[in-house]
TORKEZA-39594 format. One record per residue (C-alpha): residue in three letters; x, y, z. Coordinates in pm, 1 decimal, decimal comma. Each point is the difference from the previous one (the first is absolute). Example, Ala and Ser with C-alpha at 12.3 -4.5 7.8 and 13.67 -1.06 7.14 Angstrom:
<rs>
+--------+----------+----------+----------+
| residu |        u |        v |        w |
+--------+----------+----------+----------+
|    ALA |   1230,0 |   -450,0 |    780,0 |
|    SER |    137,0 |    344,0 |    -66,0 |
+--------+----------+----------+----------+
</rs>
This chain:
<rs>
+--------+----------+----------+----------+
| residu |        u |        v |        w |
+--------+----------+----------+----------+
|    UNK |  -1369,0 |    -55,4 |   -596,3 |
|    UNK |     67,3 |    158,7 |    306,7 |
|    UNK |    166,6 |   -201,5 |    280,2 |
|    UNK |    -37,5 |    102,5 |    341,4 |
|    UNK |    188,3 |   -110,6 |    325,9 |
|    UNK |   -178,1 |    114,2 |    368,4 |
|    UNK |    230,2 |    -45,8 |    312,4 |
|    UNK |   -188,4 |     86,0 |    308,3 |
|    UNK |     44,4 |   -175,3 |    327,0 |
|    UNK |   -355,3 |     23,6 |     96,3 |
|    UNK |   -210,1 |   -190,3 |   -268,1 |
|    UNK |   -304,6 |    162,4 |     13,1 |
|    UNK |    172,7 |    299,2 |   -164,2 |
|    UNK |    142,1 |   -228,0 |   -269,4 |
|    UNK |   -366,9 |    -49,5 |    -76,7 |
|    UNK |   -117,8 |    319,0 |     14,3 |
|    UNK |    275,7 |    124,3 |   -272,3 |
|    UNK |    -96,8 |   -307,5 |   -217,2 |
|    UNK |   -392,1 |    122,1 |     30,7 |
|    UNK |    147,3 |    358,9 |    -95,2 |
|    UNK |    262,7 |    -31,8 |   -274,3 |
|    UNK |   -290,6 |   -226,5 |   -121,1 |
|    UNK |   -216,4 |    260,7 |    -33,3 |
|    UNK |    281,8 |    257,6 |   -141,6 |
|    UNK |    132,7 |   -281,2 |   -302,3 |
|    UNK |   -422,8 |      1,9 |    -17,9 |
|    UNK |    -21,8 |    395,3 |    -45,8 |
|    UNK |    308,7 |     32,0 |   -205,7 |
|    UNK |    -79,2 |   -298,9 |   -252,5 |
|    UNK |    342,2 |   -144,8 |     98,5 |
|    UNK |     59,0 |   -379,4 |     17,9 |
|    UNK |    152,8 |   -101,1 |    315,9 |
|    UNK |     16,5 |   -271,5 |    237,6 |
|    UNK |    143,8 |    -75,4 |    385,6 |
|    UNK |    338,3 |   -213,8 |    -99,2 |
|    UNK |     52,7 |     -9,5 |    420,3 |
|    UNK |   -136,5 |    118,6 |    297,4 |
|    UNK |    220,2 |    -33,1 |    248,6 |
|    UNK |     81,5 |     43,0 |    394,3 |
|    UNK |    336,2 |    -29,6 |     65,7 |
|    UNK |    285,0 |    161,8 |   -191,4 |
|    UNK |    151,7 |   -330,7 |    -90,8 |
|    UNK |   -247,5 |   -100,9 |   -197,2 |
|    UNK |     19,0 |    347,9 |   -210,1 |
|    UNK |    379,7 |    -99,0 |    -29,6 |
|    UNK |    -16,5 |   -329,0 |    -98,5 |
|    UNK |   -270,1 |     89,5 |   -268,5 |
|    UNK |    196,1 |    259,8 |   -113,1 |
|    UNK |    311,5 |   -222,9 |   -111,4 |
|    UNK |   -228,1 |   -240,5 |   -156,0 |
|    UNK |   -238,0 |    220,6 |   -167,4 |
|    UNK |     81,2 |     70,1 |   -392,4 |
|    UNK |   -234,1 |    281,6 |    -54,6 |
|    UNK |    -37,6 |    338,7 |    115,6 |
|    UNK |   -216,8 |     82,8 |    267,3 |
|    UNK |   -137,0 |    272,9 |    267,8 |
|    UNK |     99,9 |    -55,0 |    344,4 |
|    UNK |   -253,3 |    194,6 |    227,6 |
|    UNK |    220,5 |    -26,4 |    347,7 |
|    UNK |   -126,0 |     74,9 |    313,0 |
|    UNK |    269,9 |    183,0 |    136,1 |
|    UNK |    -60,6 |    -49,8 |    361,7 |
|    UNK |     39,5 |   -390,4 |     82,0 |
|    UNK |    -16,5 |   -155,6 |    331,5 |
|    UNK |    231,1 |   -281,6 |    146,6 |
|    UNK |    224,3 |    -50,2 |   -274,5 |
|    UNK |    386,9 |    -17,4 |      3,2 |
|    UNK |    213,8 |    -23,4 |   -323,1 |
|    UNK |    308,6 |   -260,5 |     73,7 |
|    UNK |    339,4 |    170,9 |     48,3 |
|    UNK |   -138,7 |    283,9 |    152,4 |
|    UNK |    -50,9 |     99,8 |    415,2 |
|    UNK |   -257,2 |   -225,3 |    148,4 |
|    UNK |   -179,4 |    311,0 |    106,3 |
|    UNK |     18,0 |    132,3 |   -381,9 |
|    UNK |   -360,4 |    -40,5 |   -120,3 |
|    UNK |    -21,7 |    -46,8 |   -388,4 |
|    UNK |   -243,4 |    251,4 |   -155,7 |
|    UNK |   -127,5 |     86,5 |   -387,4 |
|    UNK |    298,0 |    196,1 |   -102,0 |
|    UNK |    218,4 |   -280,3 |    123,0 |
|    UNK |   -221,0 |   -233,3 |   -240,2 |
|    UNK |     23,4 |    274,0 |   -300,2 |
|    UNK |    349,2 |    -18,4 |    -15,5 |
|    UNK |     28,0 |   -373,0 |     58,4 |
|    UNK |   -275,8 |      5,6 |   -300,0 |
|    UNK |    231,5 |    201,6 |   -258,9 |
|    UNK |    319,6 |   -190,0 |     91,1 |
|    UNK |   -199,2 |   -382,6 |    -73,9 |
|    UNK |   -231,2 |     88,5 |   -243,1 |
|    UNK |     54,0 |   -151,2 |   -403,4 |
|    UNK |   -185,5 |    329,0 |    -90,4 |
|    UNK |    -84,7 |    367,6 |     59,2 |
|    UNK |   -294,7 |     27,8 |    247,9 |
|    UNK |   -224,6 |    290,5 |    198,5 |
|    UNK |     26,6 |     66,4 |    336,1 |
|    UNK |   -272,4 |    152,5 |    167,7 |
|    UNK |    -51,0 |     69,9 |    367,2 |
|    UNK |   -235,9 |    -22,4 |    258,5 |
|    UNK |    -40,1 |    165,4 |    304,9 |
|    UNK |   -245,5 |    146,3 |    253,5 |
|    UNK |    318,0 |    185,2 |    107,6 |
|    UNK |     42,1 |    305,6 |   -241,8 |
|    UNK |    361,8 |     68,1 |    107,0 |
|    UNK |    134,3 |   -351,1 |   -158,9 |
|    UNK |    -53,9 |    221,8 |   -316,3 |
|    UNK |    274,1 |    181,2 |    -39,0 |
|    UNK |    267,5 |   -331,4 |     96,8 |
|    UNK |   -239,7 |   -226,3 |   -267,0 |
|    UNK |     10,9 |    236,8 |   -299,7 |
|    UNK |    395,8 |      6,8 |     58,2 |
|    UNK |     29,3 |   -352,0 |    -34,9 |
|    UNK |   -158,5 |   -184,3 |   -255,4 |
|    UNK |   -308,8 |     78,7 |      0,0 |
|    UNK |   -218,6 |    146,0 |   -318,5 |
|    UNK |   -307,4 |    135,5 |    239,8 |
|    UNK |    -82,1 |      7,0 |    314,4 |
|    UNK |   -365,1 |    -58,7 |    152,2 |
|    UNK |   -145,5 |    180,9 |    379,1 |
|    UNK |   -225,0 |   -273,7 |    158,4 |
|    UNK |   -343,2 |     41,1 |    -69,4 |
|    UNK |     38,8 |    106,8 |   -338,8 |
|    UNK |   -250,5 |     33,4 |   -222,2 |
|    UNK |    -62,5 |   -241,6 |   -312,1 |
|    UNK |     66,3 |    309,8 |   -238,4 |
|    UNK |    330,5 |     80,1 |    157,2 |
|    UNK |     82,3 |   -393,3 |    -64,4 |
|    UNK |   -141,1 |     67,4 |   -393,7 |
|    UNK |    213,0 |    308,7 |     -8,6 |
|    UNK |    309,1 |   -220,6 |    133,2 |
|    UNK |    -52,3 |   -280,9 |   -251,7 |
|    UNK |    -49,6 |    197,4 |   -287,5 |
|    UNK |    335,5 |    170,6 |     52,3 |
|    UNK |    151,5 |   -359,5 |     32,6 |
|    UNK |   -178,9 |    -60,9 |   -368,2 |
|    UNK |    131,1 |    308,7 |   -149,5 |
|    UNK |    381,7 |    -67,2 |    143,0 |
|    UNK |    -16,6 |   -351,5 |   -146,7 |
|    UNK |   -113,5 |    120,1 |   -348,0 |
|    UNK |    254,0 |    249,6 |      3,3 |
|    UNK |    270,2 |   -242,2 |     91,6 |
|    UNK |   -146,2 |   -234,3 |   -242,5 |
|    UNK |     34,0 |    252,2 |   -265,0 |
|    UNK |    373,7 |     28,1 |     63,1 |
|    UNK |    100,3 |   -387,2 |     32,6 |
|    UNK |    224,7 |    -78,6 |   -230,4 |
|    UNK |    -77,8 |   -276,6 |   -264,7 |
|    UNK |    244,0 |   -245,9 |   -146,7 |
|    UNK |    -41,5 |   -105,3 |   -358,1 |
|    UNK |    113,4 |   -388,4 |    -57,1 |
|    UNK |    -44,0 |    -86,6 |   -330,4 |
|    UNK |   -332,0 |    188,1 |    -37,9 |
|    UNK |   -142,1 |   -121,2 |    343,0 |
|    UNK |    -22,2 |    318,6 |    227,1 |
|    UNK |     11,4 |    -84,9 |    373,9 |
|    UNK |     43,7 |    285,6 |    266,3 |
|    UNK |    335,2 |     15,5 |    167,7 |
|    UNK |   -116,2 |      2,3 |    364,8 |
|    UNK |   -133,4 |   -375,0 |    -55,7 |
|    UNK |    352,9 |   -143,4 |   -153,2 |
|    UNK |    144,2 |   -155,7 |    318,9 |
|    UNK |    377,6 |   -149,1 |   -209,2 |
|    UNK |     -5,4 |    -97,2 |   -382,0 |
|    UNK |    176,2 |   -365,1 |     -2,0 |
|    UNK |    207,8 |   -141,6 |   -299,6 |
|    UNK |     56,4 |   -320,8 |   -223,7 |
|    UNK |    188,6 |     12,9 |   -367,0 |
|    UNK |   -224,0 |    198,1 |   -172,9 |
|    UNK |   -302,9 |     38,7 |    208,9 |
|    UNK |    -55,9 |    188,5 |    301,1 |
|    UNK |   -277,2 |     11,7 |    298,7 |
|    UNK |   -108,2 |    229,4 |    135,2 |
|    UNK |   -189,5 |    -15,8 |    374,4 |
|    UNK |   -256,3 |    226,9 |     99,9 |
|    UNK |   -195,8 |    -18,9 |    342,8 |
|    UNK |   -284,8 |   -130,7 |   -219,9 |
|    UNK |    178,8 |   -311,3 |   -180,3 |
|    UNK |    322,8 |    -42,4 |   -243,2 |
|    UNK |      3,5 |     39,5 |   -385,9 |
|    UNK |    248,8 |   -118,5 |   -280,9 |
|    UNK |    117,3 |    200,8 |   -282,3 |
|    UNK |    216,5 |    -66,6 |   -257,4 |
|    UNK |    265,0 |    270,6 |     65,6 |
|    UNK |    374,9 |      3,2 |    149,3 |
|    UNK |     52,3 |    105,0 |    306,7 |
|    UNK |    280,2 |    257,7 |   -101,6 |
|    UNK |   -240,9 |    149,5 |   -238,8 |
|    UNK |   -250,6 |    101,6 |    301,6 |
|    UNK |    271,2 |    119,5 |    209,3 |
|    UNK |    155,1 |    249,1 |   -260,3 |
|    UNK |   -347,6 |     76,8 |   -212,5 |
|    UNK |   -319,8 |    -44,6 |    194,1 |
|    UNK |     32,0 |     53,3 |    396,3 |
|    UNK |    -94,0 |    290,9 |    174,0 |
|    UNK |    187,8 |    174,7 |    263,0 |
|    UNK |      6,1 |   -220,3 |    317,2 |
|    UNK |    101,5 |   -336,2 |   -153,9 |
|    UNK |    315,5 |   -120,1 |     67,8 |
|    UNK |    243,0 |   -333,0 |   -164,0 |
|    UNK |    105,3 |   -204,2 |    262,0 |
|    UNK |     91,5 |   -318,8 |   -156,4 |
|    UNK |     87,9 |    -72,3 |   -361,0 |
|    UNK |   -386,6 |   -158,6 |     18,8 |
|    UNK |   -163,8 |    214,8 |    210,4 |
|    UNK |   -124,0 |    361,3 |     35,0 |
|    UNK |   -151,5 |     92,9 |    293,2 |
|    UNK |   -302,3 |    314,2 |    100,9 |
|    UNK |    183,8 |    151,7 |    273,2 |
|    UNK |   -306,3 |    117,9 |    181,9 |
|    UNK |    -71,5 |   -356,5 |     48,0 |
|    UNK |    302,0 |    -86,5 |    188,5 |
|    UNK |     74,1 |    -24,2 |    378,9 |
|    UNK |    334,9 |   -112,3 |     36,1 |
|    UNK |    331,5 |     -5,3 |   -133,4 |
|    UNK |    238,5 |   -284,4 |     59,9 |
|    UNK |    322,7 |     95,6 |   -183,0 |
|    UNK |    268,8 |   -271,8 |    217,0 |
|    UNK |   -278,4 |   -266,9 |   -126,7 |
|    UNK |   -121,6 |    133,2 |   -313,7 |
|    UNK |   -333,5 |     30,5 |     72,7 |
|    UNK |   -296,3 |    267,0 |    -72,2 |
|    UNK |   -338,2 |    -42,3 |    188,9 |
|    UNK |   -293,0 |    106,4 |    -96,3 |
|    UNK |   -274,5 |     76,0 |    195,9 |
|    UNK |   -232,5 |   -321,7 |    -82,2 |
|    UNK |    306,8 |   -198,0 |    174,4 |
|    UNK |    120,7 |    -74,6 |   -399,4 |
|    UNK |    427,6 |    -62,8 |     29,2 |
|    UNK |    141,1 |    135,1 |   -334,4 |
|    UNK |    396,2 |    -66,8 |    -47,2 |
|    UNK |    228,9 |    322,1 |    -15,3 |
|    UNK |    320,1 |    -26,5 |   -256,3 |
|    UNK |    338,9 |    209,8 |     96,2 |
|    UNK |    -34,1 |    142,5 |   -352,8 |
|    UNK |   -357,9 |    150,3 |     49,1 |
|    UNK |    -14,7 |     42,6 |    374,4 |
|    UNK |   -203,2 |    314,1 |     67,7 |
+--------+----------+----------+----------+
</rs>
């Protein structure tokens, strides 16, 4: 399932997209569905942190009357400001792809972080081209996740948020839900983890992709889902 994002100030070209990437997913027998359609950049933000899954931000570069806080009052906030704002809040990897009737945004989008980048009007087979490209990167990156094997139960290392411990079980917490296994925690950190994972804490072990801050004077890790994971002197990172 495909999960698609539309920022456009003016709505009617929200609903135009939907009409057309509706007609794309249609043409390309892809599943996909409109998680937010949205006219302001904070609402793209905000969704962003919250979201767990990946998704495909189409951003209208060009938006009127916005202003990010902590910048000039006359600073307007446009797409690339949202990309990157996108990437740093995200829980996940996610496609960026532009929008413009402007062609010479081009060049500044595909610098950022954008995968493609679309010339308003375009036409629906330049939008099939775009999302089959999207497809093909995923199942590539797919193909090269690395899997973690817990006591014959193979989960895929980008959805292991921190592995938790107690005596001789340990948890482990994935953006979909937690799971117990029978297993020490030293024996996952010295046997089964990929690179990436990282001891913190006698019981905990942590998927540093996932985190967003680290408190050493208070001994704290944050992860991006706002989760507070204690930090030991012995295994501080």
């Amino acid at each position: 399932m495909l999960n698609f994002v539309l920022l456009d100030d003016d709505p009617s070209h929200n609903d135009t997209l939907e009409s057309a990437l509706k007609l794309a997913c249609s043409a390309e027998n892809l599943e996909g569905r409109i998680v937010l359609k949205a006219t302001t950049a904070a609402e793209v933000t905000d969704f962003a942190a919250s979201f767990s899954d990946r998704a495909i931000y189409f951003l209208d570069i060009v938006l009127t009357n916005e202003r990010l806080p902590g910048r000039d009052a006359a600073a307007e906030i446009n797409g690339l400001d949202v990309s990157r704002l996108v990437s740093e809040n995200s829980k996940r990897p996610n496609y960026i792809v532009y929008i413009s009737a402007y062609s010479e945004y081009g060049i500044a989008g595909l610098h950022t972080h954008a995968f493609d980048f679309l010339i308003k009007p375009f036409k629906i087979e330049e939008l099939r081209a775009c999302l089959r490209a999207i497809v093909r990167d995923m199942e590539k990156r797919s193909s090269y996740t690395p899997s973690i094997d817990i006591c014959g139960d193979k989960l895929q290392a980008d959805q292991v948020l921190y592995i938790s411990s107690s005596g001789n079980y340990s948890f482990v917490h994935t953006l979909s839900g937690s799971r117990k296994y029978r297993i020490k925690i030293s024996e996952l950190s010295t046997k089964v983890l990929p690179e990436g994972f990282k001891r913190i804490h006698r019981k905990y072990i942590v998927n540093q992709r996932f985190v967003s801050a680290l408190y050493r004077k208070e001994g704290l890790c944050e992860l991006k889902d706002g989760t507070e994971l204690p930090v030991s002197k012995k295994h501080e990172p």
